[in-house]
C-alpha positions, 0 to 999 in steps of 0.5 A, spaced: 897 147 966 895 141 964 889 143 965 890 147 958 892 142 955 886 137 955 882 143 954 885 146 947 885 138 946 877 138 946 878 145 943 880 141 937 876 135 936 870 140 937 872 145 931 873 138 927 867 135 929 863 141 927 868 143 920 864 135 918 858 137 920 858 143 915 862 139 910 856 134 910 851 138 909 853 142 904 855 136 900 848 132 902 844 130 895 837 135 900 842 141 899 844 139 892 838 143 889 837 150 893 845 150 891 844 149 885 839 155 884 842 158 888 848 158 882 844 160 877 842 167 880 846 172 876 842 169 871 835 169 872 835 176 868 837 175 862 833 175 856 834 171 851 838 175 846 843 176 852 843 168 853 845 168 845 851 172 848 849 179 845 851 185 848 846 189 845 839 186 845 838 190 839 843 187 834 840 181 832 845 175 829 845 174 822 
């Protein structure tokens, strides 16, 4: 049983190392770039009238 122990021991300290990691990467200032495009997908479509918060492009503002 003690065997279990320590394997359930290096488990955990694998799984933390690997959680750092993924954390690091996400926040490193290489990734900051494609996150941020990434972000601004939805919008990419849009056309102006949309980005000046009209629902119908027709309408113009007055």
């Amino acid at each position: 049983m003690e065997l279990f122990g320590d394997l359930w021991s290096v488990y955990t300290l694998l799984m933390f190392i690997i959680f750092i990691a993924i954390w690091a990467w996400a926040w490193s200032s290489k990734r900051k770039k494609a996150f941020k495009d990434a972000a601004n997908l939805p919008f990419a479509d849009e056309s102006p009238e949309q980005k000046k918060g009209l629902t119908n492009p027709e309408e113009k503002q007055p």
